[in-house]
Structure formats: C-alpha cells, structure tokens
mmCIF file of the N, C-alpha and C atoms, coordinates in Angstrom:
data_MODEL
# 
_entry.id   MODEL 
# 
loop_
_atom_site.group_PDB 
_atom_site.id 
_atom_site.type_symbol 
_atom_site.label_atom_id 
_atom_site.label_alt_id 
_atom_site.label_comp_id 
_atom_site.label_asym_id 
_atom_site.label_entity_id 
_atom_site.label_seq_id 
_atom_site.pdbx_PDB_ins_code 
_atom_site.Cartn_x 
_atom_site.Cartn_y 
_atom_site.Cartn_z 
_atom_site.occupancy 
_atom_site.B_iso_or_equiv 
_atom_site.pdbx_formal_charge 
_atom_site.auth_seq_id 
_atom_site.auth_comp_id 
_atom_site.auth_asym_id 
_atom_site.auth_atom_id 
_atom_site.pdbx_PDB_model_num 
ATOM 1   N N  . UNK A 1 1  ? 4.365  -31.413 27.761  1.00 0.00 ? 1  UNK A N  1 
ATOM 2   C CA . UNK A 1 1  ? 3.793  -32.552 28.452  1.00 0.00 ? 1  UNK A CA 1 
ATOM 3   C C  . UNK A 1 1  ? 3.972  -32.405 29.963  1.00 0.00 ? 1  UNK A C  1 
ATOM 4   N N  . UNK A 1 2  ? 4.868  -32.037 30.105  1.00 0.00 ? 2  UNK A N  1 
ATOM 5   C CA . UNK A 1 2  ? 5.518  -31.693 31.766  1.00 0.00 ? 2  UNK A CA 1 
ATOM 6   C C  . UNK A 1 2  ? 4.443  -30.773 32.396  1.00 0.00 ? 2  UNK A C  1 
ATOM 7   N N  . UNK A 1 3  ? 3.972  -29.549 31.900  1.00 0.00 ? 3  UNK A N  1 
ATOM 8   C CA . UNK A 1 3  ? 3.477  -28.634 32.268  1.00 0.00 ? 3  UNK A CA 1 
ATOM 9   C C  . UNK A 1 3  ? 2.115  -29.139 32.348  1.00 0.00 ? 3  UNK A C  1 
ATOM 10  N N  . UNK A 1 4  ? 1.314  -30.440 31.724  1.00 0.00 ? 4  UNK A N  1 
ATOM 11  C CA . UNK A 1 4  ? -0.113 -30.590 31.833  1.00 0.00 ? 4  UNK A CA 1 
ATOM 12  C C  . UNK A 1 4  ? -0.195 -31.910 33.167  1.00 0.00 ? 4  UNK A C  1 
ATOM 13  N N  . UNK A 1 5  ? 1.462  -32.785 33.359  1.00 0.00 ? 5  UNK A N  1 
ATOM 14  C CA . UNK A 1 5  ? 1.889  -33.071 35.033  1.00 0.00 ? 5  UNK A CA 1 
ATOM 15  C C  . UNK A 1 5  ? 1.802  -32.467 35.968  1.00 0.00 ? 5  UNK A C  1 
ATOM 16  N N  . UNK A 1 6  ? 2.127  -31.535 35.951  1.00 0.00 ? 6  UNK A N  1 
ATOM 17  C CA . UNK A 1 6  ? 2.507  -30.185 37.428  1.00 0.00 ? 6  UNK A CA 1 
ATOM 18  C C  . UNK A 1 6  ? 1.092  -29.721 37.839  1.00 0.00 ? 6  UNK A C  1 
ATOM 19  N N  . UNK A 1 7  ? 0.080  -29.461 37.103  1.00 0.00 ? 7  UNK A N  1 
ATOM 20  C CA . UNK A 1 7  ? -0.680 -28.762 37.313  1.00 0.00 ? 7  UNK A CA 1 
ATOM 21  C C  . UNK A 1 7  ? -0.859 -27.585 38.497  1.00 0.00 ? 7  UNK A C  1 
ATOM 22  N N  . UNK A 1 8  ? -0.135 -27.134 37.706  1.00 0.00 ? 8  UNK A N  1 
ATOM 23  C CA . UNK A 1 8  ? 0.036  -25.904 38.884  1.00 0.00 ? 8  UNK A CA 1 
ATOM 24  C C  . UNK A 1 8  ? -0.581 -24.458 37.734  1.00 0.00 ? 8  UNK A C  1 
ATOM 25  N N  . UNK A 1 9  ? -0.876 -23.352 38.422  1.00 0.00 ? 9  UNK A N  1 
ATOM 26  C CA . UNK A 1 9  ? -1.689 -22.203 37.870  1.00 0.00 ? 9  UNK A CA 1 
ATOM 27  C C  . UNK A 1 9  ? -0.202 -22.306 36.738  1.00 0.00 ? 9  UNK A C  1 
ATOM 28  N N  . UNK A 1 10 ? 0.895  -21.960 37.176  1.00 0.00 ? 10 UNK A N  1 
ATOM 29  C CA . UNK A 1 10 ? 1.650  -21.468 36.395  1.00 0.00 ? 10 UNK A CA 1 
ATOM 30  C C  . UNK A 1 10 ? 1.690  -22.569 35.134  1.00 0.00 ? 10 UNK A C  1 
ATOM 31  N N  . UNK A 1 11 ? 1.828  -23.887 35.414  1.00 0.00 ? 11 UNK A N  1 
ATOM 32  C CA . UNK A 1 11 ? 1.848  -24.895 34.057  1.00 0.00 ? 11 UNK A CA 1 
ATOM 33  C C  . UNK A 1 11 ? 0.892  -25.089 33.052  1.00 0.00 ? 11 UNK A C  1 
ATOM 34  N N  . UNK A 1 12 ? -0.007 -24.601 33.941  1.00 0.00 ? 12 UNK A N  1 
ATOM 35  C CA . UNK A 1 12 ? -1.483 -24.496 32.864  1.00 0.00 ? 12 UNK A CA 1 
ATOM 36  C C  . UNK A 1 12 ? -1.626 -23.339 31.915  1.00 0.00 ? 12 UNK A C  1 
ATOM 37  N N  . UNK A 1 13 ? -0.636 -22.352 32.620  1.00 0.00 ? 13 UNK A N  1 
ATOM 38  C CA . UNK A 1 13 ? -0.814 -20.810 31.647  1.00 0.00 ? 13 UNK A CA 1 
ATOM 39  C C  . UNK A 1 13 ? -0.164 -21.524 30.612  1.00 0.00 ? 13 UNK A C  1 
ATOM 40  N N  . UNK A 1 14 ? 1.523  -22.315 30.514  1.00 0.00 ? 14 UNK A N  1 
ATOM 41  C CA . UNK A 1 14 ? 2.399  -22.698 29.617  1.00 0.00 ? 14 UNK A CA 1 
ATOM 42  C C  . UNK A 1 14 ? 1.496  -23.287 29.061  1.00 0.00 ? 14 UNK A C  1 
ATOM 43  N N  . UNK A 1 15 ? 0.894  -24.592 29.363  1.00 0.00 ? 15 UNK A N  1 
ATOM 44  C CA . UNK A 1 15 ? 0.705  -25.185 28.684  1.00 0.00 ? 15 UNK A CA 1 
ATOM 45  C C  . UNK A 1 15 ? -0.739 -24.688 27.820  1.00 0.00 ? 15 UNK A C  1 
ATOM 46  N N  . UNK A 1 16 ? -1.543 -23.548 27.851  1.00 0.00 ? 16 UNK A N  1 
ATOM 47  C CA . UNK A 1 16 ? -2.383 -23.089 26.842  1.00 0.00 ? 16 UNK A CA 1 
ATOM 48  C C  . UNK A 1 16 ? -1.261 -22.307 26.280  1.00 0.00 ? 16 UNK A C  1 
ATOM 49  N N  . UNK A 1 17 ? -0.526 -21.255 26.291  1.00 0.00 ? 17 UNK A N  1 
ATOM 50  C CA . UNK A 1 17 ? 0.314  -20.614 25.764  1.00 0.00 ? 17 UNK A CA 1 
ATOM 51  C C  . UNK A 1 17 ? 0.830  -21.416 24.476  1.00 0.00 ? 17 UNK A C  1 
ATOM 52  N N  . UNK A 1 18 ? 1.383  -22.984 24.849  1.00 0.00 ? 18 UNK A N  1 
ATOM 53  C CA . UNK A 1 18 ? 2.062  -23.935 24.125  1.00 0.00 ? 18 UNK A CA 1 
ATOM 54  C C  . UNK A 1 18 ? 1.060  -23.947 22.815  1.00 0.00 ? 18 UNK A C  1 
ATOM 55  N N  . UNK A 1 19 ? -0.407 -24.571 23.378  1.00 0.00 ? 19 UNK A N  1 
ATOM 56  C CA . UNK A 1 19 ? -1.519 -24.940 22.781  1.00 0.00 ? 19 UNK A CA 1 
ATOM 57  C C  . UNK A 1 19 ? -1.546 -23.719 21.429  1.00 0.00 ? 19 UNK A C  1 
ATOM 58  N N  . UNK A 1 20 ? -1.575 -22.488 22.063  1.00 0.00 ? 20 UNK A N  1 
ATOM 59  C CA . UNK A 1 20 ? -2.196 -21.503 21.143  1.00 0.00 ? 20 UNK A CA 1 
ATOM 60  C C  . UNK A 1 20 ? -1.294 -21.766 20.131  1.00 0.00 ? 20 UNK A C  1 
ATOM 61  N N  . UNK A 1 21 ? 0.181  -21.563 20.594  1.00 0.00 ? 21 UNK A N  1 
ATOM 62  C CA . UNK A 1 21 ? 0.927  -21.242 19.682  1.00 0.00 ? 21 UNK A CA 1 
ATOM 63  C C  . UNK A 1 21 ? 1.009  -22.595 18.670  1.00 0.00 ? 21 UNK A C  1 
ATOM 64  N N  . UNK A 1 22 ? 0.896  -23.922 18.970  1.00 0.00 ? 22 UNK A N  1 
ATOM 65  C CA . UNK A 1 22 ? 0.381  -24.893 18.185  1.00 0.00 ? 22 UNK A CA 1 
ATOM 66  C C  . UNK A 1 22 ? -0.438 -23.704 17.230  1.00 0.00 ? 22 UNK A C  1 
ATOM 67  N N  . UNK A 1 23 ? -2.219 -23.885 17.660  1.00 0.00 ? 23 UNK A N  1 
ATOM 68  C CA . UNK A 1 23 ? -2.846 -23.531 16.629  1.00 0.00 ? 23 UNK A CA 1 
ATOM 69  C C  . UNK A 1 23 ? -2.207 -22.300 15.723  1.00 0.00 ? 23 UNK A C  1 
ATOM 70  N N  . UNK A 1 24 ? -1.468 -21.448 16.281  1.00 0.00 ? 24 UNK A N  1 
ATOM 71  C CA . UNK A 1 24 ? -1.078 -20.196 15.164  1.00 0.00 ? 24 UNK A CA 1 
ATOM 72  C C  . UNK A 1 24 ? -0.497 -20.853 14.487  1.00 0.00 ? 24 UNK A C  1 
ATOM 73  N N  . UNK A 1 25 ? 0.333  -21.920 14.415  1.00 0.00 ? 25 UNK A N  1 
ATOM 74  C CA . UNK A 1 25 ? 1.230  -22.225 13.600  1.00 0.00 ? 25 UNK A CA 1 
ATOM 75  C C  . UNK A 1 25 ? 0.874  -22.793 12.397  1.00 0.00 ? 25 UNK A C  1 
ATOM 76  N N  . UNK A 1 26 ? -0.570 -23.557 12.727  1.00 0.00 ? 26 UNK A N  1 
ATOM 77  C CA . UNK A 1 26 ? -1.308 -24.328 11.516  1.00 0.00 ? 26 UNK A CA 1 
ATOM 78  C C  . UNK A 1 26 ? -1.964 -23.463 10.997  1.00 0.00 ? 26 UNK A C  1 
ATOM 79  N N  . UNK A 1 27 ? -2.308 -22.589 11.752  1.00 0.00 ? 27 UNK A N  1 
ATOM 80  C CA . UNK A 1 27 ? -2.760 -21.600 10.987  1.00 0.00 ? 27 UNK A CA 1 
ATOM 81  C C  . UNK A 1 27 ? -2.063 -20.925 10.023  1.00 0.00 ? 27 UNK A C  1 
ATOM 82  N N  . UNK A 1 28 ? -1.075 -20.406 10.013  1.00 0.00 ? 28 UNK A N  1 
ATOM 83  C CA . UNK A 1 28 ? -0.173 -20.041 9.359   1.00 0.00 ? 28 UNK A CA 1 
ATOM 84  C C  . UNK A 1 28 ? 0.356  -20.770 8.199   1.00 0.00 ? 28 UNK A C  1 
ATOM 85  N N  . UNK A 1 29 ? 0.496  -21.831 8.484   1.00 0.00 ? 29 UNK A N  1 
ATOM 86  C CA . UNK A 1 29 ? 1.088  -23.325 7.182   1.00 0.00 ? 29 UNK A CA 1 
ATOM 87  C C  . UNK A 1 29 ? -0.170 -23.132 6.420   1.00 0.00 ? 29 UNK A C  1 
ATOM 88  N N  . UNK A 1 30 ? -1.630 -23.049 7.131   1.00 0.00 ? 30 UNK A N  1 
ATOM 89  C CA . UNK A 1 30 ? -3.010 -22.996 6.089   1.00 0.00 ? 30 UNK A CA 1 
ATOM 90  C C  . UNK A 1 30 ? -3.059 -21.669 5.312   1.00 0.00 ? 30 UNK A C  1 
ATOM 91  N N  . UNK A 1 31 ? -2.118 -20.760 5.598   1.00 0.00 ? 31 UNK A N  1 
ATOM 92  C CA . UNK A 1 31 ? -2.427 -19.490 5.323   1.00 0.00 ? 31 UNK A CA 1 
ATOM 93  C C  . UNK A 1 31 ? -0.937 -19.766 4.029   1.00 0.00 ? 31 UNK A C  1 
ATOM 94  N N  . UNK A 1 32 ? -0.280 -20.250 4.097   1.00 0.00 ? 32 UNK A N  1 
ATOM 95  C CA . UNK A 1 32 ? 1.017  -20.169 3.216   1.00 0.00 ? 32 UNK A CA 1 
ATOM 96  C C  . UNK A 1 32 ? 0.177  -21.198 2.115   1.00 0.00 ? 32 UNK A C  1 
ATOM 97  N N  . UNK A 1 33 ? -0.326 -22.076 2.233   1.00 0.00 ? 33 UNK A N  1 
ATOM 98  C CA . UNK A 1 33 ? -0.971 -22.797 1.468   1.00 0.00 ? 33 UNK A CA 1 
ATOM 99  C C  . UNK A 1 33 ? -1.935 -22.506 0.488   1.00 0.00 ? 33 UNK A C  1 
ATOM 100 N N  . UNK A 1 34 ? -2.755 -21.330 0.786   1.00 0.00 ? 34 UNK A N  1 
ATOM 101 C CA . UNK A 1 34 ? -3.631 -20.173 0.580   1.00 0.00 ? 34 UNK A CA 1 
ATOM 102 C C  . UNK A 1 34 ? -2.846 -19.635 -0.084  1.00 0.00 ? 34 UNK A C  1 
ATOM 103 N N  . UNK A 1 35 ? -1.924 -18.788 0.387   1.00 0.00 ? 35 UNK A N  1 
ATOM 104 C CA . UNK A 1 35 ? -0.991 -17.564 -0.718  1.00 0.00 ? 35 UNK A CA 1 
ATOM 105 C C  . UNK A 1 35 ? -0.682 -18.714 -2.186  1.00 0.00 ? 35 UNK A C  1 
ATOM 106 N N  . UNK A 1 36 ? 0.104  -19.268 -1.684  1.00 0.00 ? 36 UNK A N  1 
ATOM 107 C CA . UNK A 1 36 ? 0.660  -20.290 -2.529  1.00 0.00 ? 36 UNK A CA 1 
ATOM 108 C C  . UNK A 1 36 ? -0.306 -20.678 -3.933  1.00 0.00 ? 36 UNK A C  1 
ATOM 109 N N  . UNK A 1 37 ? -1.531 -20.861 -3.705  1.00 0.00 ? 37 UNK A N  1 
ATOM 110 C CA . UNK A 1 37 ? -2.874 -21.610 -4.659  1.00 0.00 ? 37 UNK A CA 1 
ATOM 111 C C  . UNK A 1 37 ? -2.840 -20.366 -5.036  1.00 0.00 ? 37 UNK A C  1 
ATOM 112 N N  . UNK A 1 38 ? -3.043 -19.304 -4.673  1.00 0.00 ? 38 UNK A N  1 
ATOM 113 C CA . UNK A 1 38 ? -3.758 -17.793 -5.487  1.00 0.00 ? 38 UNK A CA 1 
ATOM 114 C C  . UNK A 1 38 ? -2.561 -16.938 -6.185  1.00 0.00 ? 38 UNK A C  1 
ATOM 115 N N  . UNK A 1 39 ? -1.036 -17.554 -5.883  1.00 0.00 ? 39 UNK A N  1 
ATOM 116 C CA . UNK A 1 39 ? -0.024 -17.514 -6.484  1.00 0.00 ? 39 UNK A CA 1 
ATOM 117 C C  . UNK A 1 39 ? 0.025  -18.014 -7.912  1.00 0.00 ? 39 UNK A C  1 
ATOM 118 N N  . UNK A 1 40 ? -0.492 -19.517 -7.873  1.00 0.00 ? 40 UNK A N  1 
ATOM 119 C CA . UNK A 1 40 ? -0.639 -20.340 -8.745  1.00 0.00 ? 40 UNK A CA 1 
ATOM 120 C C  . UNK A 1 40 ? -1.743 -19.430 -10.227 1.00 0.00 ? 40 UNK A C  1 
ATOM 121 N N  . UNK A 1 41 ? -2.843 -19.241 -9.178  1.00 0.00 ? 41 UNK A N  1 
ATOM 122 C CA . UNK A 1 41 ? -4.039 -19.083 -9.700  1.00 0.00 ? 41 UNK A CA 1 
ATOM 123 C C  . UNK A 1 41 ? -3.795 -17.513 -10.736 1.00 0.00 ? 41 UNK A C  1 
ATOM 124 N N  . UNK A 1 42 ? -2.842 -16.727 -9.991  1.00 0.00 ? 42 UNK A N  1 
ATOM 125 C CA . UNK A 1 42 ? -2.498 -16.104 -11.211 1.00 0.00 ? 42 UNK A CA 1 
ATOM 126 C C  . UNK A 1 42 ? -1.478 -15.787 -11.882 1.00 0.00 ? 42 UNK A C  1 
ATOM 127 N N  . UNK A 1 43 ? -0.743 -16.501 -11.713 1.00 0.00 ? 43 UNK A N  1 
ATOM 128 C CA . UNK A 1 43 ? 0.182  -16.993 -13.064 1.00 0.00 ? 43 UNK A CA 1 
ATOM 129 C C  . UNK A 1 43 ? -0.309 -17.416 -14.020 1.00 0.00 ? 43 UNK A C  1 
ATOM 130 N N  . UNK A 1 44 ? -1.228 -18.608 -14.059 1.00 0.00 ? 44 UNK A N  1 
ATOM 131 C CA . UNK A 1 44 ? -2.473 -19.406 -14.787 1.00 0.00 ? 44 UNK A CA 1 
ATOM 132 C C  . UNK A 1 44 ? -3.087 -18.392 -15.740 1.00 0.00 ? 44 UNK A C  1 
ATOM 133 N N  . UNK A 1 45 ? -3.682 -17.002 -14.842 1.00 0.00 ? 45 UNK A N  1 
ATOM 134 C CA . UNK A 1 45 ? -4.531 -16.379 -15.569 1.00 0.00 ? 45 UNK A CA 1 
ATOM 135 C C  . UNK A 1 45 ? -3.481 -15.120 -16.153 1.00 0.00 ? 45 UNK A C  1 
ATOM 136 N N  . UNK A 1 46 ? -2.398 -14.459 -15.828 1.00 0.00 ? 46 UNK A N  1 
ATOM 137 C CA . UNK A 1 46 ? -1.864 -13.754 -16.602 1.00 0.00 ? 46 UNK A CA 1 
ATOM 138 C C  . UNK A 1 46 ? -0.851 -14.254 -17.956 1.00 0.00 ? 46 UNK A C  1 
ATOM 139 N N  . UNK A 1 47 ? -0.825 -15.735 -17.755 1.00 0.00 ? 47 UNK A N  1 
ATOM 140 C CA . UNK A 1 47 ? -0.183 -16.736 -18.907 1.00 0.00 ? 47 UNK A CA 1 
ATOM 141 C C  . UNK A 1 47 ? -1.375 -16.479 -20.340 1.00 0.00 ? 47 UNK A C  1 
ATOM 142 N N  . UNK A 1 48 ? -2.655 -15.983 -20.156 1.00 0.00 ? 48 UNK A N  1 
ATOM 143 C CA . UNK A 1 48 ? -3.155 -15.898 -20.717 1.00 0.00 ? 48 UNK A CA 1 
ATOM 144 C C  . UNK A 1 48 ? -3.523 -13.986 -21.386 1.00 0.00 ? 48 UNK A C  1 
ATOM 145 N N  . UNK A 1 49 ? -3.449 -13.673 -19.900 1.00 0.00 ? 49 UNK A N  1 
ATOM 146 C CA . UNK A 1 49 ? -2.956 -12.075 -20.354 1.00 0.00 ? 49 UNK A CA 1 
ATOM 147 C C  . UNK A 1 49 ? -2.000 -11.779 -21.028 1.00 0.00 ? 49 UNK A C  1 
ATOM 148 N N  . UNK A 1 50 ? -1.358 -12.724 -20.785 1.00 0.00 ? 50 UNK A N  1 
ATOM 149 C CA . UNK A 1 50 ? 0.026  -11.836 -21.645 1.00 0.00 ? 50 UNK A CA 1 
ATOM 150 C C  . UNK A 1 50 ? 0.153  -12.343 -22.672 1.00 0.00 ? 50 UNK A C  1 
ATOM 151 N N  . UNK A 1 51 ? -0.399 -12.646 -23.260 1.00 0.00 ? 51 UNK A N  1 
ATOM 152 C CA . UNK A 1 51 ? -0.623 -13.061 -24.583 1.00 0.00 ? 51 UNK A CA 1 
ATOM 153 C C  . UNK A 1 51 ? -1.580 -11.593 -25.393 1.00 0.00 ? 51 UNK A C  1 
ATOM 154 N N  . UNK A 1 52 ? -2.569 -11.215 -24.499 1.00 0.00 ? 52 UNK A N  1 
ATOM 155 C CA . UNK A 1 52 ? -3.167 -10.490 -24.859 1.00 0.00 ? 52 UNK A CA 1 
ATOM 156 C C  . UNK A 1 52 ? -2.703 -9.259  -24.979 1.00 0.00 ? 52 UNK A C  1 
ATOM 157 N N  . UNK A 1 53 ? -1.792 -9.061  -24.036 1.00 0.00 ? 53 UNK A N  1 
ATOM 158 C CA . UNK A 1 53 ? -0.710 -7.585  -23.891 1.00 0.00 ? 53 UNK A CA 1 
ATOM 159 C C  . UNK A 1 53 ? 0.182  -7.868  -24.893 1.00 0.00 ? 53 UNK A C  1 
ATOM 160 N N  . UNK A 1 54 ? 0.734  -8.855  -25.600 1.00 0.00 ? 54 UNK A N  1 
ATOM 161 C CA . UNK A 1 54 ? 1.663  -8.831  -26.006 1.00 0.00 ? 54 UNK A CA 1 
ATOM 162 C C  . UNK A 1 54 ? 1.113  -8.407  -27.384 1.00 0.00 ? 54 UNK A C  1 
ATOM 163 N N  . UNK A 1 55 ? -0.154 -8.919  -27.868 1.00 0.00 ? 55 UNK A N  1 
ATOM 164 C CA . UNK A 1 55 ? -0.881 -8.460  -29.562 1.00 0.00 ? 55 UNK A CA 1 
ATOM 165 C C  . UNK A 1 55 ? -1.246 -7.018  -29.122 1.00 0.00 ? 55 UNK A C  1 
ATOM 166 N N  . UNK A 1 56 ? -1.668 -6.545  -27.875 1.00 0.00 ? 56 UNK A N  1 
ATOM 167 C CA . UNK A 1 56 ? -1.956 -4.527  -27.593 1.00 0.00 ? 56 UNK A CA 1 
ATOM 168 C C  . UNK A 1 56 ? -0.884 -4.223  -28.128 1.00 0.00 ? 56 UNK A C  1 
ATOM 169 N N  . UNK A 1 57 ? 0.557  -4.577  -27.561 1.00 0.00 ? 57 UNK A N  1 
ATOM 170 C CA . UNK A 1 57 ? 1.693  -3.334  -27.418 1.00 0.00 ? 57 UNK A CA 1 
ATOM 171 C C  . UNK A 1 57 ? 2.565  -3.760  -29.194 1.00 0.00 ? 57 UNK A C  1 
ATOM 172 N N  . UNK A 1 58 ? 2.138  -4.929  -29.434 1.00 0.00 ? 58 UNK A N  1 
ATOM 173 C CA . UNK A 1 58 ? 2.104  -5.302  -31.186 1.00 0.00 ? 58 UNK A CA 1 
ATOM 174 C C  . UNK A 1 58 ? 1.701  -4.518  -32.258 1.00 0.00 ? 58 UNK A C  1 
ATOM 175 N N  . UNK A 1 59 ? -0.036 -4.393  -31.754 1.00 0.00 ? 59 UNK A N  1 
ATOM 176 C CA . UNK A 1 59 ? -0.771 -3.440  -32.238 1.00 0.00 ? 59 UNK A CA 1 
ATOM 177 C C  . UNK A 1 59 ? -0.115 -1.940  -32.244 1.00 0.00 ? 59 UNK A C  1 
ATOM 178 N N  . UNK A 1 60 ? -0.015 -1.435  -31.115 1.00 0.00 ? 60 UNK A N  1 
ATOM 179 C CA . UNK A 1 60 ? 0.383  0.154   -30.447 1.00 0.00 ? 60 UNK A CA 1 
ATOM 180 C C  . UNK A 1 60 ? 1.926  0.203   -31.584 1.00 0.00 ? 60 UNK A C  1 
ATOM 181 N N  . UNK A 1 61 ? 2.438  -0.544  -31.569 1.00 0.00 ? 61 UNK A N  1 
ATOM 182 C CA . UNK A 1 61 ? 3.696  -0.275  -32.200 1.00 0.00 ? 61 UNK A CA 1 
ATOM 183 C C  . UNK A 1 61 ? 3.701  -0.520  -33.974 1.00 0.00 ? 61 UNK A C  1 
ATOM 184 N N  . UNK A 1 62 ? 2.517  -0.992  -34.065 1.00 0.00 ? 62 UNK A N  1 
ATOM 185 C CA . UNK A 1 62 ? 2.596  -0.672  -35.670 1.00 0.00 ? 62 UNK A CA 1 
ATOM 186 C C  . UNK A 1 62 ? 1.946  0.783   -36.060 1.00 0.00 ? 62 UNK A C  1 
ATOM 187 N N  . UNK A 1 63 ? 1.335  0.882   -34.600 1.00 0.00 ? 63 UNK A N  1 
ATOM 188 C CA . UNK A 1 63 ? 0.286  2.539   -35.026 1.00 0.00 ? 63 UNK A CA 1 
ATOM 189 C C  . UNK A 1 63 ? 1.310  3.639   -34.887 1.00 0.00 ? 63 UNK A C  1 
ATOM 190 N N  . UNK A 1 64 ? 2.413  3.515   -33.822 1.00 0.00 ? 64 UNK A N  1 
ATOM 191 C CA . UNK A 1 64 ? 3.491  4.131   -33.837 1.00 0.00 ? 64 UNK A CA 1 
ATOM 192 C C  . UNK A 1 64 ? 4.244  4.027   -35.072 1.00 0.00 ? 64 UNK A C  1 
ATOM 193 N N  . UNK A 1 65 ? 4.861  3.215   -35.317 1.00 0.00 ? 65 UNK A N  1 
ATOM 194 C CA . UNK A 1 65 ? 5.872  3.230   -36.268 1.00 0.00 ? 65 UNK A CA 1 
ATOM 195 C C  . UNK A 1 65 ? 5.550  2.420   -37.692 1.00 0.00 ? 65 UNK A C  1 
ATOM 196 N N  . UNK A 1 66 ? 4.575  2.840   -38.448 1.00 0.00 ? 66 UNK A N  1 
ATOM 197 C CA . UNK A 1 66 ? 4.303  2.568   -39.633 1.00 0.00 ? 66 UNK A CA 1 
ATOM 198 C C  . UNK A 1 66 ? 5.018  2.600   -40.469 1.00 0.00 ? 66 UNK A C  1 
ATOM 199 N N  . UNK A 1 67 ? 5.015  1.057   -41.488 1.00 0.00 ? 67 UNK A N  1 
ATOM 200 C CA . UNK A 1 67 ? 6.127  0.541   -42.480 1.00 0.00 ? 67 UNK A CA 1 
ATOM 201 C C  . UNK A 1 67 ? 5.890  1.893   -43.504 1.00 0.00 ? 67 UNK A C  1 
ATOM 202 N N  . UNK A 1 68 ? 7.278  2.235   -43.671 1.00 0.00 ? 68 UNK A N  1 
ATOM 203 C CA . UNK A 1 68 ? 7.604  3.188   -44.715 1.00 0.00 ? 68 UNK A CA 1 
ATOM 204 C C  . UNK A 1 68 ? 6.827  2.759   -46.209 1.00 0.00 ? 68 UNK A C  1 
ATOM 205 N N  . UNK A 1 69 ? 6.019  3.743   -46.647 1.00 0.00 ? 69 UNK A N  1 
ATOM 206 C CA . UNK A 1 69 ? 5.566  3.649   -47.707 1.00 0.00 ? 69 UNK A CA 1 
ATOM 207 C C  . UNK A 1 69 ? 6.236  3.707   -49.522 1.00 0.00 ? 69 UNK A C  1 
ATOM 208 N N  . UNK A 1 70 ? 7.228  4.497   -48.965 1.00 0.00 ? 70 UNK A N  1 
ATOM 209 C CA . UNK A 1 70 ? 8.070  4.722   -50.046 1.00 0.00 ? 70 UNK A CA 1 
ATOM 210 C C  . UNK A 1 70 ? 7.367  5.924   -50.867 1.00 0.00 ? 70 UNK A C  1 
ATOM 211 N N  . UNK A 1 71 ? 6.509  6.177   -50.999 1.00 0.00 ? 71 UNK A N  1 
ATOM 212 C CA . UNK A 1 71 ? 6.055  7.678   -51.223 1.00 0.00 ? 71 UNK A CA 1 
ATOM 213 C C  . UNK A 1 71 ? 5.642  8.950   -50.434 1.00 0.00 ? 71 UNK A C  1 
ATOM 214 N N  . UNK A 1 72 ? 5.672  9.855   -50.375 1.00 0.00 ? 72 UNK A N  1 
ATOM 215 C CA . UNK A 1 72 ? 5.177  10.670  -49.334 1.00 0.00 ? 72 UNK A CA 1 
ATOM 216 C C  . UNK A 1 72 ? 3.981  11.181  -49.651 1.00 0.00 ? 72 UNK A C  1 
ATOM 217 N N  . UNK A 1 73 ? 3.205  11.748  -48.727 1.00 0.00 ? 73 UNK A N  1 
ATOM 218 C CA . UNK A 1 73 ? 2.140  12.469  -49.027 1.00 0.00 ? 73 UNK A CA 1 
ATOM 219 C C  . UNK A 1 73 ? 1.848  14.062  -48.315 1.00 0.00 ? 73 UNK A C  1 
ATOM 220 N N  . UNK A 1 74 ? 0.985  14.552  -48.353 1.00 0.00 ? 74 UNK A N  1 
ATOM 221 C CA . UNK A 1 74 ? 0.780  15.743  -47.892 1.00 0.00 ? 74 UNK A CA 1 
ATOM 222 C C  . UNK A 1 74 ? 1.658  17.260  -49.016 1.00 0.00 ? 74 UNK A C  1 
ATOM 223 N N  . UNK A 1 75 ? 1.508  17.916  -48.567 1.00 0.00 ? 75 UNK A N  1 
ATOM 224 C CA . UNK A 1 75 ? 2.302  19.300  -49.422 1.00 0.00 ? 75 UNK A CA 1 
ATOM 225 C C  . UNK A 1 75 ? 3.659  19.034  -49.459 1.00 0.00 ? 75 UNK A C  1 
ATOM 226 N N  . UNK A 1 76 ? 4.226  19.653  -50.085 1.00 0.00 ? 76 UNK A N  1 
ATOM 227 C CA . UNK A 1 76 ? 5.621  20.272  -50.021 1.00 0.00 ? 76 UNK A CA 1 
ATOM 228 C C  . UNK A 1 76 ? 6.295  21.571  -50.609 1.00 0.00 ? 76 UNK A C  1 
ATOM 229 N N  . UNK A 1 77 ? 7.034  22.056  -50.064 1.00 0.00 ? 77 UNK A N  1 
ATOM 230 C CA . UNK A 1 77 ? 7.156  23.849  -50.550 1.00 0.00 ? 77 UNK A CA 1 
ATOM 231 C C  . UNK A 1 77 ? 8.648  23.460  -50.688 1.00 0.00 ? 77 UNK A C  1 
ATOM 232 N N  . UNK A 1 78 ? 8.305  23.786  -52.107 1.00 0.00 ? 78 UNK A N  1 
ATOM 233 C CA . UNK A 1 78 ? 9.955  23.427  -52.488 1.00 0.00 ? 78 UNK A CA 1 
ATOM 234 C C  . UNK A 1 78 ? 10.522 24.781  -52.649 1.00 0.00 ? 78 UNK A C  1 
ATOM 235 N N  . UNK A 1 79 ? 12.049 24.859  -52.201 1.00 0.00 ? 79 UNK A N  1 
ATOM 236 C CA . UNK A 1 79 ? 13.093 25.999  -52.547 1.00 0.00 ? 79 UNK A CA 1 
ATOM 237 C C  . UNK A 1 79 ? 13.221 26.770  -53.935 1.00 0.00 ? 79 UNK A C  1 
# 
C-alpha cells in the first residue's frame, strides 16, 4: 500500500512486482486445485481398474499353477 503512496519509479516497480507475485500465487492455488481434481479423477478410475487387474493376474495364476489333477498324463519310461 505504501509503495502505490510514494509514487516514485522505484515504488511502482515494488508495487507491480507485489501485484505479479499476487497473481502467481492464485495461480498456483488454481493449479494445486487442478492437480488435486485429476488426483481424484484417477483414483475413481483405477478403483475400477483394479478390479480388472485383479480377475487378469487371477486368471494368469490359474494358467500358471493348475489344480493338481491327481492323474498324470503324457508318457512315461519306466526303469
């Protein structure tokens, strides 16, 4: 406030200097506000992925490790 009193070259530099740094700052709070929503936005959507990853690696692990049949198959060369 002082600096838009004085009006002098030098108070006027402060006082846009002041100004800008005002606007960066809202800018910045608008920009955290931003991260924040698209933070949101995918949690939201991988709450739903991971549901879907969780029946893949479900799947993948029964193709891996298939319930014992109790019989075998294929050849065998006995001793």
């Amino acid at each position: 406030m002082l600096s838009s009193v004085l009006r002098s070259p030098r108070a006027i530099e402060v006082n846009i200097a002041i100004m800008r740094a005002f606007v960066r700052l809202r800018q910045m709070a608008l920009s955290i506000d931003e991260v924040a929503r698209r933070v949101e936005d995918l949690e939201r959507s991988l709450g739903k992925h991971g549901e879907d990853i969780d029946e893949i690696f479900a799947t993948l692990r029964a193709l891996l490790y298939p319930p014992a049949s109790g019989r075998e198959m294929g050849f065998h060369v006995r001793d």
